[in-house]
N, C-alpha and C positions, 0 to 999 in steps of 0.2 A: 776499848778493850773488847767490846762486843766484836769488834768487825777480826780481830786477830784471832779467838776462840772458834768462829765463824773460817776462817780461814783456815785453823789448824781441822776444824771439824771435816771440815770436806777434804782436805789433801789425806785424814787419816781414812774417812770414806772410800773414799778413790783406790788406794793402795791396799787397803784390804779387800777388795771387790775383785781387783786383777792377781794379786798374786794370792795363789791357793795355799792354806797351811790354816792345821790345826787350829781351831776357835777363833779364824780370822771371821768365822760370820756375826760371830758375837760383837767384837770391835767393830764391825763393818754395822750393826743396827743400830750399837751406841752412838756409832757417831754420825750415822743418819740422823740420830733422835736429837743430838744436840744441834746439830745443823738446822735441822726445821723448827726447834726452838731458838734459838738464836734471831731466823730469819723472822718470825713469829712476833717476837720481843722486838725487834727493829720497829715494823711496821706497826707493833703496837704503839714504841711511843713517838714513832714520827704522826702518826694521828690521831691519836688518844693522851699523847704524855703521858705516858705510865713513866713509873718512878719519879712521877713530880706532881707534886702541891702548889698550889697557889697561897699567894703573900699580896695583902694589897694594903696602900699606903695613902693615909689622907695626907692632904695638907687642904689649911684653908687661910683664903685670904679677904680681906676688906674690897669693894668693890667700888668703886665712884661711875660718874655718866660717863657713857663712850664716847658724849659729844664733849659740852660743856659745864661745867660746875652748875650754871642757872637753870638748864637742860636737862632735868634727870633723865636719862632715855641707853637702854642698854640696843646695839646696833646687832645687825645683823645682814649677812650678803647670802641670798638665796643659792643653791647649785643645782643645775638640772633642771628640772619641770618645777623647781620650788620647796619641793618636800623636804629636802634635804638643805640644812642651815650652817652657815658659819658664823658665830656669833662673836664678836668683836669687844672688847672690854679691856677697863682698865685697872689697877690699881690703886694707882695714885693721881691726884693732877697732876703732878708736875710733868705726867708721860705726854710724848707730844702725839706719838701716833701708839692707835690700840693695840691688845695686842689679839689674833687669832687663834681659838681654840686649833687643839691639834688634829686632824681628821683621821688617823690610823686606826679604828677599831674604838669609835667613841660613840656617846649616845649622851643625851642634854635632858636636863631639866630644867623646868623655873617655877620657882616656888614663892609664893608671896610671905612677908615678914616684916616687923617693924626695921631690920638692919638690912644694908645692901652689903650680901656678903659671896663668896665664890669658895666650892669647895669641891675640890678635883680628887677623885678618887679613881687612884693608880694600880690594875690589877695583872701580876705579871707571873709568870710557873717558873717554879725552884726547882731545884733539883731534890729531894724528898728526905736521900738521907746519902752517906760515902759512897755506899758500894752503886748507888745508882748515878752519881755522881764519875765515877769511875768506870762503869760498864757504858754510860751513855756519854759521856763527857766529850767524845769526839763530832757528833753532832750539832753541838754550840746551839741548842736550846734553853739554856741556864737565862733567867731575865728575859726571856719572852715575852712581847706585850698580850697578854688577852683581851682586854677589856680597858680603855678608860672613860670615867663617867665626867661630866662637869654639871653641877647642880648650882643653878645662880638662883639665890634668894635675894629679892627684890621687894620694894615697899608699894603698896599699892598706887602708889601718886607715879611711878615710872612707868613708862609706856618699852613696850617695843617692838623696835619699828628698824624697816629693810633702810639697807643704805640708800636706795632707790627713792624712797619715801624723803628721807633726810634731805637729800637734795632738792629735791620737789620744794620741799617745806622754808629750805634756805630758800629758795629762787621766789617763794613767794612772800617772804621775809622783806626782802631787798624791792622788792617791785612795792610791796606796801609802802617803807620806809622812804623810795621816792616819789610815790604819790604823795604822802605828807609833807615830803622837802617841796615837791612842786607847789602844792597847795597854799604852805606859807610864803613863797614867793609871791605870789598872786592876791 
């Protein structure tokens, strides 16, 4: 609706400007004024989200190991230089492969706790109220992500450790367990 007001603004600009008559300079500043408000109000909530609030929406879930049930150990695959994590988890055993946090505008935490639990907190801009709903509506910023957080609380007895690491840790898992098969053959 914004951009059609914005449209009639300036063609009624235009038209008053070039043809001369009686108190067209009046019409012709008003709708200058509305024009560079308009334009104004765009830019405001294409960068700022004016007319819109934030909504944000927990859920939380139970956690298990990323590896194995005996294995408490929540995973994690490094990106970059390292600083930057994707951390790997499960729900349930029964899943076969974990699953990864989402990386769009997220930040992590890990908090120690007697329960191994996962709680994602989802922050996203609404639209505030109708009229803003209807002035901005053409834009399709409605449900915008901001912010999602993932806070995994973990019991002190879990470790965690890079997927890198994991494998290191299997490889020398196996090489011990056939030194011992070698051993009792001998």
């Amino acid at each position: 609706m914004i951009i059609v007001i914005l449209i009639l603004a300036a063609i009624l600009f235009i038209y008053f400007n070039v043809i001369p008559g009686k108190g067209h300079t009046i019409i012709s500043w008003l709708s200058l004024i509305v024009t560079s408000l308009c334009i104004l109000g765009i830019v405001a909530h294409d960068y700022n989200h004016w007319g819109m609030k934030t909504e944000t929406q927990i859920s939380k879930q139970s956690l298990v190991s990323s590896a194995t049930p005996n294995l408490p150990l929540l995973l994690y695959q490094p990106l970059g230089n390292g600083t930057e994590k994707v951390y790997l988890y499960k729900t349930n055993n029964e899943q076969k492969k974990p699953n990864a946090i989402k990386l769009d505008k997220v930040s992590t935490e890990i908090k120690h706790s007697a329960q191994a639990n996962l709680q994602i907190e989802t922050t996203r801009y609404v639209y505030r109220d109708n009229f803003s709903r209807i002035m901005f509506g053409v834009f399709s910023h409605n449900n915008e992500l901001k912010q999602r957080k993932y806070i995994f609380t973990i019991p002190s007895s879990w470790k965690v450790i890079s997927t890198k690491d994991m494998k290191n840790l299997q490889k020398q898992l196996q090489e011990k367990m056939q030194a011992q098969r070698a051993a009792a053959l001998h």
